[in-house]
C-alpha positions in Angstrom: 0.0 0.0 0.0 1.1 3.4 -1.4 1.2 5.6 1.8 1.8 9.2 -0.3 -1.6 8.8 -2.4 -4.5 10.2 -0.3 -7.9 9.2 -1.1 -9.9 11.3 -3.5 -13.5 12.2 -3.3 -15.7 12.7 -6.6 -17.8 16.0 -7.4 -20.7 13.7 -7.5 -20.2 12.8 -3.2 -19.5 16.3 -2.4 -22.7 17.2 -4.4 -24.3 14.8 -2.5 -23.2 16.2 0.6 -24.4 19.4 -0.3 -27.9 18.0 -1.0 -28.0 16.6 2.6 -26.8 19.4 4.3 -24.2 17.4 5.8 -21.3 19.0 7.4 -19.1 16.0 7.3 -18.6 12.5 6.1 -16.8 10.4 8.3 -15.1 7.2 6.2 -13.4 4.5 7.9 -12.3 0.6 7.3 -13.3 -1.8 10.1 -12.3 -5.7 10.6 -15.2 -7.6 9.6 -18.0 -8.0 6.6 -17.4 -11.1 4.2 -14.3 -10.5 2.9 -12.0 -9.0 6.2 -12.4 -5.4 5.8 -15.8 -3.0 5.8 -16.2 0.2 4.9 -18.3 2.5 7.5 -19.8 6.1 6.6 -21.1 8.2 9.1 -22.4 11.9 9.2 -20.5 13.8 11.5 -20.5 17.4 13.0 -17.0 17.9 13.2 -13.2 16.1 12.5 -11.0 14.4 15.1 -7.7 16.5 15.5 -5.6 13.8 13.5 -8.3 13.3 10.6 -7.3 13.7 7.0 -9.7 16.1 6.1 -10.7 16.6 2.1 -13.5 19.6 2.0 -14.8 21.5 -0.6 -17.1 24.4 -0.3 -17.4 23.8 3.4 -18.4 20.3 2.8 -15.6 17.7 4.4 -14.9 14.0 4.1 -12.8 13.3 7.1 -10.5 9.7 7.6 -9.2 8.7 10.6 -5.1 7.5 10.5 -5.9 4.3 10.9 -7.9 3.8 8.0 -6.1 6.3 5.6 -3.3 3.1 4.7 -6.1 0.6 3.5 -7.5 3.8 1.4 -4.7 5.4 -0.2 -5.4 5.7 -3.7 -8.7 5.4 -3.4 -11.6 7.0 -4.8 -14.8 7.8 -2.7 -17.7 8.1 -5.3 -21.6 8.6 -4.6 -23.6 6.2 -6.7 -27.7 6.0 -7.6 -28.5 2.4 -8.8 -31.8 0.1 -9.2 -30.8 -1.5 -5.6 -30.3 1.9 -4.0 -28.8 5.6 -3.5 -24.9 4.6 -1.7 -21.7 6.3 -1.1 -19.1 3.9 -2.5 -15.1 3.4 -2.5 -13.5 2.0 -5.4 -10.1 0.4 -3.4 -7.0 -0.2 -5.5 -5.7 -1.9 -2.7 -8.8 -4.6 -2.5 -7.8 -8.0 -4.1 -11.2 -8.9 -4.1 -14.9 -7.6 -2.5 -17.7 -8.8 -1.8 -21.0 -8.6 -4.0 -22.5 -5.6 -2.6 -19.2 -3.6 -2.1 -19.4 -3.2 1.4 -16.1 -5.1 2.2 -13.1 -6.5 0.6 -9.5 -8.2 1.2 -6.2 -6.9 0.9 
């Protein structure tokens, strides 16, 4: 894993965030789900003083240090399907996820 490439996040999430009025989007990787790793997003009202903070127009996506490794290079994307409105992570560090994209290995 690439430590120097932070995560990016798309017009289309900020845009969402804007829509929801949200002030923050917390995005971290937990142990679990059926491949190893999950990915978890909260709303939040404010960062954590050793966040990575991405914000644009106001509107912030925050990750905590212990996540940022398994999402370096990663891009953090808002999708609307048939099966639902998600925020999503596309992981170049996954080797392989699970159907629904909630988790993966590495």
């Amino acid at each position: 894993m690439d430590l120097a490439l932070p995560p990016k996040v798309t017009d289309r999430a900020f845009a969402r965030l804007e829509e929801l009025n949200a002030p923050l989007l917390r995005v971290a990787v937990e142990g679990g789900g059926c491949s190893g790793f999950q990915y978890d997003f909260r709303l939040e009202q404010a960062p954590q003083n050793d966040d990575l903070v991405l914000e644009r127009s106001g509107t912030r996506v925050v990750i905590d240090p212990a996540s940022l490794p398994f999402l370096s290079g990663a891009v953090i994307d808002f999708t609307e399907e048939l099966i639902g409105a998600r925020f999503t992570v596309e992981n170049p560090n996954a080797t392989s996820s699970c159907g629904c994209g909630t988790s993966f290995s590495i």
